[in-house]
N, C-alpha and C positions, 0 to 999 in steps of 0.2 A: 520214689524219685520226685523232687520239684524243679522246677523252670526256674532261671533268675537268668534276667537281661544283662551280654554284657556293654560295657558304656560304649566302646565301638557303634555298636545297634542302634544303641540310643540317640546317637551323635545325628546317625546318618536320619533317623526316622526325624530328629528336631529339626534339622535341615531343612528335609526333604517340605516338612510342613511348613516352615518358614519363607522357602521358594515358591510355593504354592499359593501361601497368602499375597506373598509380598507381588506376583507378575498382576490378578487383577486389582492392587493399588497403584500399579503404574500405573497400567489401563485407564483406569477409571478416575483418581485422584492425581495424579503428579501427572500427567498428560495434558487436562486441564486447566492445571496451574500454568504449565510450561509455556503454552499456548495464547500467550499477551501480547500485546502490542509495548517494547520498550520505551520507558523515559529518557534513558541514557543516549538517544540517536542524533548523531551530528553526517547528514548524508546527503550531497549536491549533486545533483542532476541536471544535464545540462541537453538539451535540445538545438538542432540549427534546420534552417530550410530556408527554402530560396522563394522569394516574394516581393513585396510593394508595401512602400510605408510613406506617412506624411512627414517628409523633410523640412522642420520647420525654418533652418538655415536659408532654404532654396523657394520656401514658401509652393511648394507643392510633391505631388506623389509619385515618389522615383521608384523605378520598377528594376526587377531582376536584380533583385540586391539581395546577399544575404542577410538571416535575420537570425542572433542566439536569444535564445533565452534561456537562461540560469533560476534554477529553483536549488535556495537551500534551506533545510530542517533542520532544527537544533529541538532537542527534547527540553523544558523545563524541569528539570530532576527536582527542586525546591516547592512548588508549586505540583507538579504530579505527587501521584500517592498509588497505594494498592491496586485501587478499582479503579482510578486515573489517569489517564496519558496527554500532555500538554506539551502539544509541538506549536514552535513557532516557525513562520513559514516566510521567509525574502525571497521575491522574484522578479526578476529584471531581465526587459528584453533590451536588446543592445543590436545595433549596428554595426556596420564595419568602423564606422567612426569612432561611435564610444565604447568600442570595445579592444583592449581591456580599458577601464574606468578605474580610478584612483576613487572615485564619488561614487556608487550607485544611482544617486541623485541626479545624473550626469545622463542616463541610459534614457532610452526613447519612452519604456515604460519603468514606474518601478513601484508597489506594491508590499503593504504588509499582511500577514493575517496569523493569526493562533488559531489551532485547532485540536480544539478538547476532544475524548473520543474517552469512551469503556473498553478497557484494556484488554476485557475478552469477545465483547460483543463486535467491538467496531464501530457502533454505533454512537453518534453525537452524545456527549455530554457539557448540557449550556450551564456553565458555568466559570468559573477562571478566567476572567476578563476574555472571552472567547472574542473573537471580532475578525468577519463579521458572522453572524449566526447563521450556522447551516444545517441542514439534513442531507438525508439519503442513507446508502449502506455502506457507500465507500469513496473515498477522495484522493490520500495519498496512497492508500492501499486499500485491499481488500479484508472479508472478514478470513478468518484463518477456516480451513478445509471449505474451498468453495465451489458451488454446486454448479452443476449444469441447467444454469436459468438465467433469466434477465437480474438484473441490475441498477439500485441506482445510485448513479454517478453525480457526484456533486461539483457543476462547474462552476466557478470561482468566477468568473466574467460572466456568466450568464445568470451568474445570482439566483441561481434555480436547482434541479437536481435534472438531470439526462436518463431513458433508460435505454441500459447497452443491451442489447440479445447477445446471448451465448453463442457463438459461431465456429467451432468444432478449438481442434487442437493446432498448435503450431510450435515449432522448434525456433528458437533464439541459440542459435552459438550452440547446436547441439542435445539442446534441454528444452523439454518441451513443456508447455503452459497451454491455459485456456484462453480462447481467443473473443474478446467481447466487442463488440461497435455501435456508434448510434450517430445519428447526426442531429444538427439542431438548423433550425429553419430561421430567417430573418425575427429577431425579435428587440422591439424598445426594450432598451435596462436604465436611461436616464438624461438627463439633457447638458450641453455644457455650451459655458456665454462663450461666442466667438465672432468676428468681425461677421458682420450679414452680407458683404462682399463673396464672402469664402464659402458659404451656400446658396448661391444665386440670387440673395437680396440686397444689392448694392443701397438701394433705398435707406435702409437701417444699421445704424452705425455698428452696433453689436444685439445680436440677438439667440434665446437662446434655445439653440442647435439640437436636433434628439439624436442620442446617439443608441447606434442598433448593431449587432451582434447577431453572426451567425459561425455554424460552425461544417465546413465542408467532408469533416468525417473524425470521428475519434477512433482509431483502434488499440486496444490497449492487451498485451500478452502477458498472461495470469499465475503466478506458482501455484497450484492446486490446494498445498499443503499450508502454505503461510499468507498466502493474498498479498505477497511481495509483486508489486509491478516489473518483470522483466524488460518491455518492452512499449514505451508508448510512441504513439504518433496521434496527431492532433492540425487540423486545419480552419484557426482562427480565423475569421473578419470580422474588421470595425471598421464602422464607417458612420456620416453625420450625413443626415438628413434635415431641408430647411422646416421649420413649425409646420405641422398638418401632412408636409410632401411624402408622398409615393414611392418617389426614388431617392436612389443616392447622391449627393452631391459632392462629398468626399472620401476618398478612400484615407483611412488613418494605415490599417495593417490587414495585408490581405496575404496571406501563405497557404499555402495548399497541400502542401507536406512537410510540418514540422515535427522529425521525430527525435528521439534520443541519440549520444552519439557511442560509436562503439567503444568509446572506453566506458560509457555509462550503463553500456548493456552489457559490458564482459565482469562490472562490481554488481547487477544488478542478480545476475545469476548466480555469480559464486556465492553471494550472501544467499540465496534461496536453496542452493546447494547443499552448505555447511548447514543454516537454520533445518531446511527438512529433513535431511539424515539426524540430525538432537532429535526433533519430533518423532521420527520414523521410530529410530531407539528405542527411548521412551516409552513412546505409544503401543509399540508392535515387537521388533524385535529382542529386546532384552524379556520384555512378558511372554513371551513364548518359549522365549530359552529357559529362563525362571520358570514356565510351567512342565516345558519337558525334565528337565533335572528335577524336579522339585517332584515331581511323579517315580521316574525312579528311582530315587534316593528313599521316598517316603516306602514307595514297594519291597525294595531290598532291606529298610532298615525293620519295617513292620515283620516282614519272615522272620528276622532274625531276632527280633525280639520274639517271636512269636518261638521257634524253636529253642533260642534260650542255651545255658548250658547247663547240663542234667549235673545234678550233685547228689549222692545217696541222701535218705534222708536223718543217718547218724551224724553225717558233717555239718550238720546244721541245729 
């Protein structure tokens, strides 16, 4: 008597093999891939909180006023590539006055910048008319699967980078993220001409002013899986100090809890949501499933070949 396979057997042991290579290619190769930072992101975030700003109309620093400010991202799809993500970045803070604004140009503050980034690292990449040049590990987001460590945070006014400690976990809306904070201490970032009246030098008709920056606390709530920011709050001040002085002499913008609003944090999670179940997928569960099938299918289909169907050996 001989053995011969029949195709049934076969089907099932090819399979079987099949599903076994293919779950660590997820794993290990399409996981990887998966796991970039998009070109294609066009995503507005918008923050308010209640504070004190220099009213230029009123020529001084009105208090208890609310303040928004609007950050939006548009990816350069034309300019980004493979290994590169080119986002352009408008951000304007606004008043009750100038907001809404027909102008941007119109808003109390208003600000441009691009930022290049390695699609899988996170990390800076200076090139593509970036401006202005930055470091650190993370800005508008973090890098993807992020760890329980410090941080660092690239702040845009402080023209520096922050580092945030790790501060346990916390729920937004339900969903929970990593929780980072840091503060930043009084610091010069640069000087700007303004009448010498408006910093205690009436003497000099215009002189130029240093201006300094501090920040009363950043807490920012993390998606583990993607480095999507759920949740930020942020406590700017600027203010001008006269050449050499000590103190402050004006308050430009002083807020003490400016965070996201909840329609910003109900998009900020369902997009972390939808993104980490792809990744999860991907990464873990279809590979797992692809290796439990792909095991018994290979075991059932090996028996069967292995037992075969017996034919005498005249029929053959």
């Amino acid at each position: 008597m001989r053995r011969s396979a029949s195709p049934f057997s076969l089907v099932l042991l090819g399979l079987g093999v099949f599903l076994l290579v293919l779950a660590p290619m997820l794993a290990w190769y399409v996981k990887p891939r998966a796991a970039v930072n998009p070109v294609d992101i066009d995503v507005t975030a918008v923050y308010k909180g209640t504070g004190s700003y220099f009213d230029v109309a009123e020529t001084e620093t009105v208090h208890d006023r609310t303040v928004t400010v609007t950050q939006r991202v548009r990816g350069d799809v034309a300019d980004s590539d493979r290994d590169r993500a080119v986002w352009d970045v408008v951000t304007t803070v606004d008043t009750e006055k100038s907001l809404p604004a027909a102008d941007p140009h119109d808003a109390l503050d208003f600000s441009t910048a691009r930022w290049v980034t390695d699609r899988r690292s996170n990390r800076p990449a200076h090139c593509c008319q970036e401006q202005p040049y930055h470091e650190g590990e993370a800005y508008l987001k973090f890098p993807f699967d992020v760890q329980k460590r410090p941080y660092r945070w690239w702040d845009s006014q402080l023209g520096s980078t922050v580092t945030l400690a790790y501060r346990g976990t916390e729920k937004i809306r339900g969903y929970q993220g990593y929780v980072f904070t840091g503060t930043v201490p009084p610091s010069k970032i640069g000087t700007r001409q303004v009448p010498g009246a408006l910093v205690g030098r009436p003497e000099a008709s215009q002189v130029f002013a240093e201006e300094w920056y501090s920040n009363h606390g950043i807490k920012l709530v993390v998606d583990q899986a993607t480095g999507r920011v759920l949740y930020a709050q942020t406590g700017p001040r600027q203010t001008l100090r006269a050449p050499g002085a000590e103190k402050d002499a004006v308050v430009l913008l002083d807020v003490k809890r400016l965070s996201h609003t909840p329609a910003t944090q109900k998009f900020a999670v369902d997009k972390a949501k939808a993104d980490s179940a792809q990744l999860r997928a991907v990464g873990r569960t279809v590979p797992i499933a692809a290796a439990a099938a792909g095991f018994v299918l290979a075991v059932v289909g090996g028996v069967l070949v292995v037992r075969g169907r017996r034919r005498p050996a005249a029929e053959e």
